[in-house]
KELOKOL-298674 format. One record per residue (C-alpha): residue number from 0; x negated, y, z negated. Coordinates in nm, 4 decimals, padded with zeros to 6 digits. Example, Ala and Ser with C-alpha at 12.3 -4.5 7.8 and 13.67 -1.06 7.14 Angstrom:
// residues 2
@i:0 c1:-01.2300 c2:-00.4500 c3:-00.7800
@i:1 c1:-01.3670 c2:-00.1060 c3:-00.7140
//
This chain:
// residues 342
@i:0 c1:00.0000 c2:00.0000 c3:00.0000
@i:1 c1:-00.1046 c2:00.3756 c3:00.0669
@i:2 c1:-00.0610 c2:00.5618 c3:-00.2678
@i:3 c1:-00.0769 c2:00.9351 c3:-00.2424
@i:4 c1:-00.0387 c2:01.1344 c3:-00.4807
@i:5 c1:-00.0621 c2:01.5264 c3:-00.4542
@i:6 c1:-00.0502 c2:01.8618 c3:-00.7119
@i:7 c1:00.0779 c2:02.1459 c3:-00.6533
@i:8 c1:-00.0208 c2:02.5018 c3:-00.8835
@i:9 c1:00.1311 c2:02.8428 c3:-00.9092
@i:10 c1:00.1882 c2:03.0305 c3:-00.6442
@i:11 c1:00.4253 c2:03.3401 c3:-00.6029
@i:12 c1:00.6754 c2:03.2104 c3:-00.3056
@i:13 c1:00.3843 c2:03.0979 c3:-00.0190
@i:14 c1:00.4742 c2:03.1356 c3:00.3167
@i:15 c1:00.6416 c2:02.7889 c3:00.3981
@i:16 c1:00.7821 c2:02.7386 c3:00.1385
@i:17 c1:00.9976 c2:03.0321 c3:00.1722
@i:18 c1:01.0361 c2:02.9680 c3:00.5505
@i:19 c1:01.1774 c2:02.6215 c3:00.4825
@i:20 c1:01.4010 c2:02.7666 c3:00.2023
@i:21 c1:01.5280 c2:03.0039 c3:00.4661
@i:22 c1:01.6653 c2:02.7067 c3:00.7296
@i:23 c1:02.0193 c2:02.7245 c3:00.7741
@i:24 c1:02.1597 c2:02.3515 c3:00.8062
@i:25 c1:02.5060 c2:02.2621 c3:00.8948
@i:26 c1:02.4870 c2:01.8612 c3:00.8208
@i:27 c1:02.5073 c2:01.8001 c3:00.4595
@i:28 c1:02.6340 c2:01.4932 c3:00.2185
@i:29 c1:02.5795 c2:01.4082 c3:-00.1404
@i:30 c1:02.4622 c2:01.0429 c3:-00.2298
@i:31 c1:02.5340 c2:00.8986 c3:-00.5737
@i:32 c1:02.3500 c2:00.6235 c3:-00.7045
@i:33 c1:02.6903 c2:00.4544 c3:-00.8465
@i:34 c1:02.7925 c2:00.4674 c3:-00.4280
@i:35 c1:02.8139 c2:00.1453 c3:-00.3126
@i:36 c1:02.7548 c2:00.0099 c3:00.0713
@i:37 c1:02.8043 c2:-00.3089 c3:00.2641
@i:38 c1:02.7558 c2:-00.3830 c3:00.6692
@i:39 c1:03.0751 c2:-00.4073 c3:00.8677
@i:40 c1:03.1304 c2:-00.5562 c3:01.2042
@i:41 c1:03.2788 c2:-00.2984 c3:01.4697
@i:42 c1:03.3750 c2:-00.3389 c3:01.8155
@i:43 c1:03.1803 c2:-00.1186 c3:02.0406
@i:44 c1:03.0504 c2:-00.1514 c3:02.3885
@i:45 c1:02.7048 c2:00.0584 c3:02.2926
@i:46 c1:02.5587 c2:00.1104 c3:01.9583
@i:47 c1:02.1914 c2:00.1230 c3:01.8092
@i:48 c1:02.1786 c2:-00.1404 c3:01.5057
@i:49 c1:02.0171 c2:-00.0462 c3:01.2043
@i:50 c1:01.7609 c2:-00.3772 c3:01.2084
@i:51 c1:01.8163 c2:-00.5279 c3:01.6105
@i:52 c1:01.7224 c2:-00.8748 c3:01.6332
@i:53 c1:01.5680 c2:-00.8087 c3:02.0203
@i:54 c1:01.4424 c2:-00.5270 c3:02.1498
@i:55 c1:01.5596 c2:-00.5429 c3:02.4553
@i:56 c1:01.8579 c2:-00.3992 c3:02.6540
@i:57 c1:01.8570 c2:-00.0587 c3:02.4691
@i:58 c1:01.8981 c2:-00.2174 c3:02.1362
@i:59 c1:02.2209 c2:-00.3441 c3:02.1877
@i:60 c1:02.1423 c2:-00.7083 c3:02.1613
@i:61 c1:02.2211 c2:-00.8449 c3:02.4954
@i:62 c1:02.3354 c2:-00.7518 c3:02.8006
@i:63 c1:02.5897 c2:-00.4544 c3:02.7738
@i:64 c1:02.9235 c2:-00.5923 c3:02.7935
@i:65 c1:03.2659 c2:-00.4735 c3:02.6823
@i:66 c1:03.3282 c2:-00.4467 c3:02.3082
@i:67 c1:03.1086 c2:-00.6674 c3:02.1099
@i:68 c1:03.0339 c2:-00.7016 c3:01.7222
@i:69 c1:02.8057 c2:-00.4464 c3:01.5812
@i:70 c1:02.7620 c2:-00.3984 c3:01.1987
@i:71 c1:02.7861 c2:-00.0668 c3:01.0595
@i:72 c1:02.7578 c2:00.1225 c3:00.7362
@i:73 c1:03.0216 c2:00.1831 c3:00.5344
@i:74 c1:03.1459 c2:00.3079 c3:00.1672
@i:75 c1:03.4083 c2:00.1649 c3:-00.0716
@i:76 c1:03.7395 c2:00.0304 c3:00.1101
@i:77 c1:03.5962 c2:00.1171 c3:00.4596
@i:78 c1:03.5018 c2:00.5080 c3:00.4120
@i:79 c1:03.2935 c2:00.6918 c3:00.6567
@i:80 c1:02.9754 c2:00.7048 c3:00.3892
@i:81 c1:02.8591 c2:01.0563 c3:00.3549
@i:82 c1:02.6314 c2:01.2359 c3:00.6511
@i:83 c1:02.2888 c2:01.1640 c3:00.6381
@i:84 c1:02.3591 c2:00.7908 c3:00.5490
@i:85 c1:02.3871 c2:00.6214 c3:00.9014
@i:86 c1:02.1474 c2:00.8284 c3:01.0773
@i:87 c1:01.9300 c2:01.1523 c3:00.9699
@i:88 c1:01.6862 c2:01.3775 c3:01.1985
@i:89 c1:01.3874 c2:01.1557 c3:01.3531
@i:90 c1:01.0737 c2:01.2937 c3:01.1981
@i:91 c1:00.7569 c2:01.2931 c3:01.4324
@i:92 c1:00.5990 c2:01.3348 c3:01.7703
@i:93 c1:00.8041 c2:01.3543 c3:02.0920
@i:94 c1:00.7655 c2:01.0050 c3:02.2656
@i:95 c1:00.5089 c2:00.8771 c3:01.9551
@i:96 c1:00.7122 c2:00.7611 c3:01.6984
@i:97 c1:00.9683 c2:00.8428 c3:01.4221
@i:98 c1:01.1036 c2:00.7840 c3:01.1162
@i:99 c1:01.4553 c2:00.8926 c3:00.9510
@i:100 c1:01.4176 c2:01.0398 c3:00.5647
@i:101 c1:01.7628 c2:00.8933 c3:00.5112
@i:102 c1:02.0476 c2:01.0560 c3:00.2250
@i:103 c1:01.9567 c2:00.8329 c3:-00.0318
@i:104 c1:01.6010 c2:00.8640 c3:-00.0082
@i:105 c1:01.5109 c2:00.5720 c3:00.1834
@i:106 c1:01.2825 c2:00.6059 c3:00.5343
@i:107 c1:01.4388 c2:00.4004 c3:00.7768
@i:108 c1:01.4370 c2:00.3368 c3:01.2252
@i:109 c1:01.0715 c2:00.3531 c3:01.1897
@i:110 c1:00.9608 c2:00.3165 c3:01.5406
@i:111 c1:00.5977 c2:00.3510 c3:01.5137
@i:112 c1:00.4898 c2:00.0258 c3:01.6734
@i:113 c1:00.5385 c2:00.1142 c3:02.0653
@i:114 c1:00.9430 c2:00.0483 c3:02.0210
@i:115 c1:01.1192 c2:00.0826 c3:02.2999
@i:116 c1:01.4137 c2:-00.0368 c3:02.4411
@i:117 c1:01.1467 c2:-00.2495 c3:02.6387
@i:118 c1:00.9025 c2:-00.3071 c3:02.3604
@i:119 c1:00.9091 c2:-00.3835 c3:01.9834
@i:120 c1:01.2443 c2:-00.3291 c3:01.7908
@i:121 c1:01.2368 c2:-00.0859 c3:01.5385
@i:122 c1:01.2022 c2:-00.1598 c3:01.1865
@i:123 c1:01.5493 c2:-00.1046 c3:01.0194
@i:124 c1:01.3684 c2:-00.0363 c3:00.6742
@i:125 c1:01.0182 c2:-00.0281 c3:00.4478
@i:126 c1:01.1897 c2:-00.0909 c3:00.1342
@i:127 c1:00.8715 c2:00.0084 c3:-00.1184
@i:128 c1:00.8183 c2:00.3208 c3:00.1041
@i:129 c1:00.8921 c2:00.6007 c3:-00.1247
@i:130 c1:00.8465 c2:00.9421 c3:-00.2725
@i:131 c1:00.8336 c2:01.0160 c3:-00.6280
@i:132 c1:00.8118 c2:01.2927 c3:-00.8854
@i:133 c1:00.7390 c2:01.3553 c3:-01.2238
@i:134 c1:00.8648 c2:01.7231 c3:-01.3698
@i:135 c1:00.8270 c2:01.8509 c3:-01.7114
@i:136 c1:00.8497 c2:01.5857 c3:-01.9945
@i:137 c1:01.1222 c2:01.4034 c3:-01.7685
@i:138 c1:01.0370 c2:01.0034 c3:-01.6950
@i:139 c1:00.8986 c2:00.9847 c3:-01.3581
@i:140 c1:01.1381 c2:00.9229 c3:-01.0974
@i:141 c1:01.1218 c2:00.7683 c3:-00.7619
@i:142 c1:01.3568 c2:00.9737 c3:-00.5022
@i:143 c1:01.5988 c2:00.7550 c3:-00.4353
@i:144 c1:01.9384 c2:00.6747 c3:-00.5291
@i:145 c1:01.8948 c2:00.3047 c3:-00.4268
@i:146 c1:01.5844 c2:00.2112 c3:-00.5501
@i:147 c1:01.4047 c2:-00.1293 c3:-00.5137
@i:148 c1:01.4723 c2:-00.3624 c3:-00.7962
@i:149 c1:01.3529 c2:-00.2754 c3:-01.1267
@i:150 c1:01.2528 c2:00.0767 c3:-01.0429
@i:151 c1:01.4197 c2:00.4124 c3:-01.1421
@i:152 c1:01.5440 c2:00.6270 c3:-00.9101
@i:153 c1:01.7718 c2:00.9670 c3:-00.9646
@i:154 c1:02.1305 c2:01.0189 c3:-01.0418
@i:155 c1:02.1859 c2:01.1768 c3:-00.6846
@i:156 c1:02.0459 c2:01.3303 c3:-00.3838
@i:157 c1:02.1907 c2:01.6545 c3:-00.1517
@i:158 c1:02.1206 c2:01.5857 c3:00.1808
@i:159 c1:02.0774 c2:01.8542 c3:00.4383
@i:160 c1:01.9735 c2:01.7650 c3:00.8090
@i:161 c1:01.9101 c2:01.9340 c3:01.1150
@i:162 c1:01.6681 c2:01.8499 c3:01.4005
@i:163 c1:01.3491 c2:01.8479 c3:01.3224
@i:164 c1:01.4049 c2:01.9087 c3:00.9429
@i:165 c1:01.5332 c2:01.7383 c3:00.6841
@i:166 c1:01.6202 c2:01.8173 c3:00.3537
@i:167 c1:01.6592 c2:01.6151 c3:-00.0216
@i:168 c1:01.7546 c2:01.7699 c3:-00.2760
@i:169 c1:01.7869 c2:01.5501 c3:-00.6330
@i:170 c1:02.0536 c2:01.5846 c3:-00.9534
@i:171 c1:01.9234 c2:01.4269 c3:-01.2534
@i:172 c1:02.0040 c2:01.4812 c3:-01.5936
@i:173 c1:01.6828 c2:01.4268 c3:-01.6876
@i:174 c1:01.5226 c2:01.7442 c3:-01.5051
@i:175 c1:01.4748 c2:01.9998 c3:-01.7484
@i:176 c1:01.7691 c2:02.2533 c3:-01.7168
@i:177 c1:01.7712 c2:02.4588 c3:-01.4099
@i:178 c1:01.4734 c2:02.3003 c3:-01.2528
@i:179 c1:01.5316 c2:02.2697 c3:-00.8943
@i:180 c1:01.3188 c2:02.0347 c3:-00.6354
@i:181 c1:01.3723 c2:02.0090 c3:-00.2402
@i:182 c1:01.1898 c2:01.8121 c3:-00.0698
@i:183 c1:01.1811 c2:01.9001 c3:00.3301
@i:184 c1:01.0913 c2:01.6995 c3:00.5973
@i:185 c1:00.9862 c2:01.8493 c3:00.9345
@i:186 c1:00.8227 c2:01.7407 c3:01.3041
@i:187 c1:00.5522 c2:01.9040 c3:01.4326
@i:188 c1:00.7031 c2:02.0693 c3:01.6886
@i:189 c1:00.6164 c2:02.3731 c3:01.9680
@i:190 c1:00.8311 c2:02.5004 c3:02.1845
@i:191 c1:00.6988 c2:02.5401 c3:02.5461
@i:192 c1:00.4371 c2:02.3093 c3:02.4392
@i:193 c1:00.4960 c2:01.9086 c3:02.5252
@i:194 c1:00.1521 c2:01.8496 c3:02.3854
@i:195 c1:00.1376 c2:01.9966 c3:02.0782
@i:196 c1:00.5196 c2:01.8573 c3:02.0075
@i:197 c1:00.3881 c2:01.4952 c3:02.1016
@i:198 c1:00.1495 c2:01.4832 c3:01.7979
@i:199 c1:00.2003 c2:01.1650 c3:01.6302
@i:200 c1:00.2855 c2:01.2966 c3:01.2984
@i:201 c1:00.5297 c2:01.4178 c3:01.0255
@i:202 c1:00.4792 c2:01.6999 c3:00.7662
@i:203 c1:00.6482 c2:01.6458 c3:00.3762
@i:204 c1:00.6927 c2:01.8854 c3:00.1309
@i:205 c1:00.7771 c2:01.9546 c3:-00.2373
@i:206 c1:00.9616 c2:02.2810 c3:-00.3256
@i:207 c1:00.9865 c2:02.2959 c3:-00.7029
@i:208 c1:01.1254 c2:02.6308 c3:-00.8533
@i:209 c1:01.1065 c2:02.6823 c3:-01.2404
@i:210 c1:01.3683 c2:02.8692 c3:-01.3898
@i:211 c1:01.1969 c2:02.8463 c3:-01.7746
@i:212 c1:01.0090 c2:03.0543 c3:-01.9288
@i:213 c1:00.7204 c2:02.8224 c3:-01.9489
@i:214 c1:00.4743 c2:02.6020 c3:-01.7050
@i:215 c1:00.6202 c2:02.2953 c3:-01.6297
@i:216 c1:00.3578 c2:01.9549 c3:-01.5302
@i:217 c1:00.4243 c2:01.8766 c3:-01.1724
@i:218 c1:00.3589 c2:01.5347 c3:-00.9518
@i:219 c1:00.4609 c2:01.4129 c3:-00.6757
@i:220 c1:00.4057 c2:01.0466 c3:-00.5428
@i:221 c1:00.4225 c2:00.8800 c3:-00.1703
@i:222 c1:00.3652 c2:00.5336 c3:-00.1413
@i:223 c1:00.3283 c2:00.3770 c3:00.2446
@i:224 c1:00.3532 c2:-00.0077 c3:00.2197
@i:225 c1:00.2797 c2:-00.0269 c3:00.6091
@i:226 c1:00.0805 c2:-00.3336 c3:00.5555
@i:227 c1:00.3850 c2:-00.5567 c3:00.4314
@i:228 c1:00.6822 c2:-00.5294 c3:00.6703
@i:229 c1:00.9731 c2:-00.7382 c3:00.4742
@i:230 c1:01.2659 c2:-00.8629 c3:00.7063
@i:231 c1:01.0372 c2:-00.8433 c3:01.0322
@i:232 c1:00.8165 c2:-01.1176 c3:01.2288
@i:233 c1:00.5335 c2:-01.1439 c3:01.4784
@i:234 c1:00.5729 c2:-01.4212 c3:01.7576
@i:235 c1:00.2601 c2:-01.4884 c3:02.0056
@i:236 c1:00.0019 c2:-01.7563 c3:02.1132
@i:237 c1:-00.3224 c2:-01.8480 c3:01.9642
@i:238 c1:-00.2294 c2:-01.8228 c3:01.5478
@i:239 c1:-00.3697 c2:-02.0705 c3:01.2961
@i:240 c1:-00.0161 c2:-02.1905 c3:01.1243
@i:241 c1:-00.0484 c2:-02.3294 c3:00.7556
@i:242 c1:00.1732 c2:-02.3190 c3:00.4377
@i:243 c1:00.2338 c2:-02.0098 c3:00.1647
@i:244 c1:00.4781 c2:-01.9298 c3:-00.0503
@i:245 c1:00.5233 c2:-01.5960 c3:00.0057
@i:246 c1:00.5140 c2:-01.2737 c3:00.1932
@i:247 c1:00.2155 c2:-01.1390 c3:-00.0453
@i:248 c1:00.0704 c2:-01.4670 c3:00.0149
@i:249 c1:00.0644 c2:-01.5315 c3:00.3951
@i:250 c1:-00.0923 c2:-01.1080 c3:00.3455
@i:251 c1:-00.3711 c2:-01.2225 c3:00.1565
@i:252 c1:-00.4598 c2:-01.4710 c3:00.3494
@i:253 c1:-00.4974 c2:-01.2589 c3:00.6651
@i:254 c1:-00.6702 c2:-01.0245 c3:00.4533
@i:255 c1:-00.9654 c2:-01.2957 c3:00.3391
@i:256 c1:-01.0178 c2:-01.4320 c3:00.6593
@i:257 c1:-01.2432 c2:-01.2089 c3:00.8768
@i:258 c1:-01.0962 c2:-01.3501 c3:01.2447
@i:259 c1:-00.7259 c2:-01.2625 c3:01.0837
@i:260 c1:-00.5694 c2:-00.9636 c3:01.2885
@i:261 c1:-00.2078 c2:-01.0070 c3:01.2090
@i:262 c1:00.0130 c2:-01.2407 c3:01.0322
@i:263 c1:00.3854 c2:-01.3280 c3:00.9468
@i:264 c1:00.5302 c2:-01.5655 c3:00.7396
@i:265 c1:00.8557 c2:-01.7786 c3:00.7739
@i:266 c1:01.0298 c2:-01.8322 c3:00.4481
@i:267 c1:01.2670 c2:-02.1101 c3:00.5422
@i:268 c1:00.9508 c2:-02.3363 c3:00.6471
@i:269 c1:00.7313 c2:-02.1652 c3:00.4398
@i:270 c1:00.5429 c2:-02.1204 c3:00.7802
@i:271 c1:00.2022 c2:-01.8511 c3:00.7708
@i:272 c1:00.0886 c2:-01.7615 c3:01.0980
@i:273 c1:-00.2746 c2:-01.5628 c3:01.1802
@i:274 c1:-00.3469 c2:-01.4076 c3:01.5034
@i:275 c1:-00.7126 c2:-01.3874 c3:01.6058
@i:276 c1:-00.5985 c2:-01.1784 c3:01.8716
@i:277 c1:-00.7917 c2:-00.7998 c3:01.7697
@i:278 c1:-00.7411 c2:-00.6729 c3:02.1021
@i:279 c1:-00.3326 c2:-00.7950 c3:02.1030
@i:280 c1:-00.1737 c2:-00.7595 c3:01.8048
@i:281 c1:00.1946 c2:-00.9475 c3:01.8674
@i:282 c1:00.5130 c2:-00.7048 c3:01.8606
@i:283 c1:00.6812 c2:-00.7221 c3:01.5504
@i:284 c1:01.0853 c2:-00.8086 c3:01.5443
@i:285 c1:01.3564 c2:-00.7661 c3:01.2836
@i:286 c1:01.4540 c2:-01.1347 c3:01.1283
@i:287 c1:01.7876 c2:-01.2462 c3:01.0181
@i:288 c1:01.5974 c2:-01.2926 c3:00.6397
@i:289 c1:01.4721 c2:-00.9999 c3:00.4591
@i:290 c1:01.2628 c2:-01.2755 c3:00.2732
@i:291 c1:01.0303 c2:-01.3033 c3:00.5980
@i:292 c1:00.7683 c2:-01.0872 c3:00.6463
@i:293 c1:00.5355 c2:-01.0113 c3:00.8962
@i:294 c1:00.1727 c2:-00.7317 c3:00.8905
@i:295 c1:-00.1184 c2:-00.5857 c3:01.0984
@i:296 c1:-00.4568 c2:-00.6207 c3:00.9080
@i:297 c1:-00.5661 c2:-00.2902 c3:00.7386
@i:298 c1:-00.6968 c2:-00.1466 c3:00.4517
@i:299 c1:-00.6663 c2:00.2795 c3:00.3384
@i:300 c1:-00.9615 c2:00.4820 c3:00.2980
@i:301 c1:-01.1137 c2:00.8286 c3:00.3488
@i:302 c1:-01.0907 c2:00.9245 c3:00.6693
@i:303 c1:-01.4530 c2:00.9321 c3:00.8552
@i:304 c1:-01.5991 c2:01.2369 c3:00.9880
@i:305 c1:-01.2613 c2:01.4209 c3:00.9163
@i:306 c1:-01.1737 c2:01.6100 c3:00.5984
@i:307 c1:-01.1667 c2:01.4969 c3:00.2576
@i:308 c1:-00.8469 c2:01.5881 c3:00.2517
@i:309 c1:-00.6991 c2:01.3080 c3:00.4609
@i:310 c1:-00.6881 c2:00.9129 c3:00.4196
@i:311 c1:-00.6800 c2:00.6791 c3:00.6625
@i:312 c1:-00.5213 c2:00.2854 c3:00.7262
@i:313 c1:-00.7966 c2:00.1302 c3:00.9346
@i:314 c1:-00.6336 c2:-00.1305 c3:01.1889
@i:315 c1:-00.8164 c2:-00.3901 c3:01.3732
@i:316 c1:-00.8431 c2:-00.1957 c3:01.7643
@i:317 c1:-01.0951 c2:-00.0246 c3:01.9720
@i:318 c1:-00.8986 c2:00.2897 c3:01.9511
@i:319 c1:-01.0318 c2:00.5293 c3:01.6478
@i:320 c1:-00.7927 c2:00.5781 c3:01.3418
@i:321 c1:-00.6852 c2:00.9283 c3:01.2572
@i:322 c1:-00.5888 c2:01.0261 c3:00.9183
@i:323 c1:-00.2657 c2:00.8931 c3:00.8179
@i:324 c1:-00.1494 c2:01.1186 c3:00.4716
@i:325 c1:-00.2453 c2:01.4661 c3:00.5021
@i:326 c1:-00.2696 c2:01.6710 c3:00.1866
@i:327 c1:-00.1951 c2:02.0503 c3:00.2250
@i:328 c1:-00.5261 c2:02.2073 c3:00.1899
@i:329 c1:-00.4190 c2:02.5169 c3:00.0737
@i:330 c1:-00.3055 c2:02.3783 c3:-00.2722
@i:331 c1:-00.5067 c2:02.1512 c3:-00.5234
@i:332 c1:-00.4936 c2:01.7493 c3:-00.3818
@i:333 c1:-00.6733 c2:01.6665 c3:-00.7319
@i:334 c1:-00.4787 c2:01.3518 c3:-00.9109
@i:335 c1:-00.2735 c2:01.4212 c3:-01.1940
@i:336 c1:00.0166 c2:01.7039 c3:-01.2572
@i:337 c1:-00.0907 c2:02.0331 c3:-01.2789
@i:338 c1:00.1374 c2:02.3396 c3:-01.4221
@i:339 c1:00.3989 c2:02.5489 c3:-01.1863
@i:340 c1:00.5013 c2:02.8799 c3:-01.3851
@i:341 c1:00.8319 c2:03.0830 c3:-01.3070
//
């Protein structure tokens, strides 16, 4: 996993930060973590499935014919769940990749992999990707309403979207009173310019204002599981098959044996497949069990020859990594909280 975790000190109002407060949105919904969803089948003759089996045909599954079985969010007794829920603005480049900071918190249609309607399906969800805070004497939170199992999340999140920006905004009782956080996330993009808006890349950032008298201890987490991708498997020629009994497993094997590129793991056969393959790293798919699992070899570090500031996941490849979590050099990136006064 990619752990980040980044400070911010006290500043009066800097420049983006009052830009992004200034962004009028028109798409907003309120998630509660007592909401509860389930997948519904719809007829529909198009629709893009949150976690397509194939890639292929558009991600409709199939051939496009009339009217066939989708499944679909939903709230309690068949509602229309609140906006931001089924789909949110695609953070990143134009024509390299996005990702959806979802109402609840969640990042989900990652399509980072060369997906395509021709090419790899995009991943429906990184469950353990996540952002986190810690404010004040409060218990650290993750920002989520839905968090994984066994971790806390927040009582609810405001959801504000509009293309390329997105917006989360948390309710918790346990913030100290009047403390208000937004996180925003925004694309890289330039008008007039198709290169500079094709930069593989998405920008986050914390907004924290401090209505107290007093500094408050700020922190804010991201973790990037990229390595594990639960629900999803690799199918090609040329792996070593053997037996594991379990995603983390099947990961550390890949990761011990130096000819390992990539790997996935079958949970019904217990099945652990490595590809030798450096140079051809086999598409990953969405399975039918979220207990199957599938990864590229990698491992985070600094990023060489680039600054300090960034870290890097280092894939097998010929191509040369660039930094993949950016810290805002204009504030401290030193780990720990650090105050944030009125």
């Amino acid at each position: 996993n990619g752990q980040c975790w980044a400070s911010a000190r006290a500043m009066p109002d800097p420049p983006l930060a009052a830009a992004l407060d200034k962004l009028p949105f028109t798409n907003a919904g309120t998630v509660s973590s007592s909401d509860v969803f389930t997948m519904r089948h719809v007829p529909s003759i198009y629709l893009e499935p949150e976690a397509p089996r194939r890639a292929r045909w558009a991600w409709a599954e199939g051939p496009i014919t009339p009217f066939k079985q989708f499944s679909y969010l939903y709230a309690e007794a068949n509602a229309t769940p609140p906006t931001g829920m089924r789909s949110a603005p695609p953070l990143g480049g134009l024509g390299s990749g996005t990702v959806e900071l979802r109402a609840d918190g969640s990042l989900r249609s990652w399509t980072i992999e060369n997906a395509s309607p021709a090419g790899s399906a995009k991943t429906g969800l990184l469950d353990e990707a996540a952002f986190g805070y810690r404010l004040g004497g409060a218990p650290a939170r993750l920002l989520r309403t839905h968090p994984p199992a066994g971790l806390p999340g927040v009582e609810g999140i405001r959801f504000s979207g509009a293309t390329p920006f997105t917006r989360l905004a948390p309710t918790d009782s346990a913030l100290p009173a009047g403390a208000n956080l937004r996180l925003y996330g925004r694309s890289r993009w330039r008008l007039g310019d198709r290169s500079a808006s094709a930069v593989p890349a998405a920008g986050f950032t914390l907004v924290a204002t401090n209505p107290t008298g007093r500094p408050l201890a700020l922190s804010l987490l991201f973790v990037l599981p990229v390595q594990v991708q639960a629900g999803m498997l690799r199918e090609g020629s040329g792996g070593a098959a053997g037996e594991a009994h379990s995603v983390g497993e099947c990961a550390v094997r890949c990761r011990d044996e130096a000819s390992c590129a990539a790997w996935s793991f079958v949970s019904a056969t217990r099945r652990c497949t490595r590809f030798a393959n450096f140079s051809a790293v086999p598409p990953a798919a969405n399975s039918a069990s979220p207990a199957d699992g599938a990864g590229v070899r990698g491992a985070w570090g600094e990023a060489r020859g680039d600054s300090a500031e960034c870290m890097t996941l280092r894939r097998p490849g010929t191509l040369r990594a660039r930094p993949a979590t950016v810290h805002d050099a204009s504030r401290s990136t030193s780990r720990g909280s650090v105050p944030i006064s009125r």
